[in-house]
N, C-alpha and C positions, 0 to 999 in steps of 0.2 A: 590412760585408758582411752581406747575409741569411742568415744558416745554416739556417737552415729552410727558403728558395727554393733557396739552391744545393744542402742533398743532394736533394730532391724532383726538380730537375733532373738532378744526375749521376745520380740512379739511373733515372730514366725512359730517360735517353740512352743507359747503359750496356746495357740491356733492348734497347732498339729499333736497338742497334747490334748487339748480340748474335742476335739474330733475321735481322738482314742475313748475319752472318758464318758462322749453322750454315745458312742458308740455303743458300749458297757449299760448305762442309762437306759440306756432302750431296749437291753437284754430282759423277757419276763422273771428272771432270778438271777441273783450273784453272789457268790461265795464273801460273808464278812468274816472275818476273823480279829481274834482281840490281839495286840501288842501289849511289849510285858506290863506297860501301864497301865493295861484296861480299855485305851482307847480304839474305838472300833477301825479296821483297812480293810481295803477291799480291791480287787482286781484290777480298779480303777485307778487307786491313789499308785500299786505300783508301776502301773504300763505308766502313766502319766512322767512318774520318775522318772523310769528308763529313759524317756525316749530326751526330758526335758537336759537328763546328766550327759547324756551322749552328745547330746548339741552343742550343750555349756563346753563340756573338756575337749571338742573338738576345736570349738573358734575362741579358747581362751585356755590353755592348757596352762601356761603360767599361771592363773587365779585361781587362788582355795575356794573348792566348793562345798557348800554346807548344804543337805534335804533332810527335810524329814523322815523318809524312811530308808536314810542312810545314817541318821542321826550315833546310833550304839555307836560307831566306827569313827567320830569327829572328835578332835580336841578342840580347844578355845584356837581361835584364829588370830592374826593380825591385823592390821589395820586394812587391810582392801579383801575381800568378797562378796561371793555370790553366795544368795543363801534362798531354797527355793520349798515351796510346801505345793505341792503338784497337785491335790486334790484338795484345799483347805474347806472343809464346812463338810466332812465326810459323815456327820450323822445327817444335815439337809440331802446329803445326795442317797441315805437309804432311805429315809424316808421321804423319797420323789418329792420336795420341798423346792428343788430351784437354787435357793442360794445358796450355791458353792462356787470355787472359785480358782482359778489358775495364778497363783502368784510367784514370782520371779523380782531379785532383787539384787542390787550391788550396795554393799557398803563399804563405805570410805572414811578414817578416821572414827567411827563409832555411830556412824549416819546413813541414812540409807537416799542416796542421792538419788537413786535412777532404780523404777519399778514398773511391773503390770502390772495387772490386775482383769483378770479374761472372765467372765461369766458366763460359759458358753452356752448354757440349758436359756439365761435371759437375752442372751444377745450383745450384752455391754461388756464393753473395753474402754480399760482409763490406763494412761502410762504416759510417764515424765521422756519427752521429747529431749534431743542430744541436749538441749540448751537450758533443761532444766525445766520446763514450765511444764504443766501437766496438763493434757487434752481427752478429750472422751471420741473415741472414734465410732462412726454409723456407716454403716450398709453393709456387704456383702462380707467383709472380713478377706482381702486375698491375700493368700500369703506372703505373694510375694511382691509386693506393693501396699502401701498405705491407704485408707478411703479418706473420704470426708471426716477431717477431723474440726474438734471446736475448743477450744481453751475452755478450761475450766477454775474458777475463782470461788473461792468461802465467802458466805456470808455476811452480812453486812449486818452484825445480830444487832437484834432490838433485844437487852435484858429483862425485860415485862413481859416478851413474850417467844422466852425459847423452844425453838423445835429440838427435840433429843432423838437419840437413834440408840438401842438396848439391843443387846445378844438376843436369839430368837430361840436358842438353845441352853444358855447360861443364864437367865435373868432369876435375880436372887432379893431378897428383900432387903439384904447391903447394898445394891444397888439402886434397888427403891428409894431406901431413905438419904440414900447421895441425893439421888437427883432430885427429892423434897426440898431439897436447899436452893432451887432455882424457882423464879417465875417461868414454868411450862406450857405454852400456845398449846402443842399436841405433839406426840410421842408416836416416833414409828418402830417395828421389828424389823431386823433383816440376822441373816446369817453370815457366817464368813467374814471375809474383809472387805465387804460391801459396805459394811458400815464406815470406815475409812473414806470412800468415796461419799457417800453420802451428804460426809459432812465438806470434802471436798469441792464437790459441786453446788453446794448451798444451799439442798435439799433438807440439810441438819445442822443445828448448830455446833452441837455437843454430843458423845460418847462417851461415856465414861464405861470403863472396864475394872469392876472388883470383881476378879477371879484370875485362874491360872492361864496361861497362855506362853507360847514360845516366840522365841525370836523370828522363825517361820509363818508363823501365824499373820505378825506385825507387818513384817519389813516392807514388802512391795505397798502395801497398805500405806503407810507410813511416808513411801517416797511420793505415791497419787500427791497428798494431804498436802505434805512440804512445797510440792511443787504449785498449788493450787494456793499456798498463801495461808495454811493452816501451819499446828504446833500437836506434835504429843509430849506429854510431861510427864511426870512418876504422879502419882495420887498421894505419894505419902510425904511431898515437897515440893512438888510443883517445878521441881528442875527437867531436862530435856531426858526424854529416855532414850538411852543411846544400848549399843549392840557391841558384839563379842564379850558377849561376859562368858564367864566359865559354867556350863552346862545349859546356857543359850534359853534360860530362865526368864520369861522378864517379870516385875514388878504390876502388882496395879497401876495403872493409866488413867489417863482420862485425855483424847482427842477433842480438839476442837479448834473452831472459829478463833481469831486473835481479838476480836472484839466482846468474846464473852467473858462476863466479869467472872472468874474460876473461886469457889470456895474451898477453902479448905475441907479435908478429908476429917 
């Protein structure tokens, strides 16, 4: 794989997908509609698709590509793809909330080595650079050039006093009394796979996720984290959670800092 071609492409894609979807964002009304699972789409999750699938199959036609709402039509993949959730945090963006998010991801061997992560409505962009390290990029977003970027690194947690980061749409009282199990400084909400980043930049120490979520959801999320010097594990053993499982399911999680002492589930 080029790492140097594929982030130049996910980050351009994630821009000119995100440009589509604040587009939409800024429409006084838009059509949602439910998926067979119930979960809410909208106009936005699929122009973001299109435009993200067209880019991906043009400058990488050899690589299986996995999205979300191309999902009915995938089988379990092999060990190297793209796997992308165009609009992740699709209830934050009906209810004009902000935290959604553009995520684009490669996986390799069951890992997601290289991701974005675009928040167009907040301005932030985080994505694992050719060499693996994960930076957060500021100013003006060109597509076709990179700005000011700055390495980003996990925390350096103190256990007596952790920062958490909790779903802002999923937050359940499973997950409450997970995180009673730590010494808690203060606890923030975000949506999406901000919380990924979050804890990436060092803003958080810990996320834990008890509930449903897909491999789309995660991945780009997941490569920020890795690159940044962070780990996501299963919640129900604390091993690494890795990718292409069959029906692109994942397990409870729990992300975090490597210096947070992890309790069991």
């Amino acid at each position: 794989m080029d790492y140097n071609k594929l982030v130049t492409v996910m980050r351009k894609l994630s821009l000119e997908a995100g440009d589509k979807i604040m587009e939409i964002y800024g429409q006084d009304d838009f059509d949602v509609k439910a998926k067979s699972d119930d979960s809410p789409v909208t106009a936005a999750d699929e122009a973001a698709d299109a435009i993200i699938s067209a880019g991906l199959r043009a400058a990488f036609p050899d690589v299986a590509l996995v999205t979300e709402e191309q999902a009915a039509t995938h089988a379990a993949q092999g060990d190297t793809f793209l796997i992308v959730d165009p609009l992740d945090g699709t209830k934050e963006f009906i209810h004009r909330r902000g935290d959604f998010t553009v995520n684009i991801a490669l996986v390799e061997g069951g890992v997601p080595t290289r991701g974005v992560v675009y928040a167009p409505a907040k301005s932030r962009m985080f994505f694992t650079q050719a060499d693996g390290q994960s930076v957060e990029e500021t100013g003006d977003f060109n597509k076709d050039s990179v700005g000011q970027v700055a390495p980003i690194s996990v925390s350096d947690s103190d256990n007596s006093a952790l920062m958490v980061v909790a779903s802002k749409s999923h937050r359940d009282q499973a997950t409450d009394d997970y995180i009673a199990k730590y010494a808690v400084k203060d606890m923030k909400s975000a949506g999406s796979s901000l919380k990924f980043c979050l804890v990436a930049t060092g803003e958080a120490d810990l996320y834990p996720r008890v509930g449903r979520t897909m491999e789309w959801d995660t991945a780009a999320g997941h490569a920020v984290l890795l690159g940044a010097g962070g780990a996501v594990v299963r919640f129900d053993d604390l091993t690494p959670l890795t990718y292409g499982k069959g029906g692109f399911a994942n397990p409870f999680f729990i992300a975090h800092a490597p210096g947070v002492d992890l309790k069991p589930a």
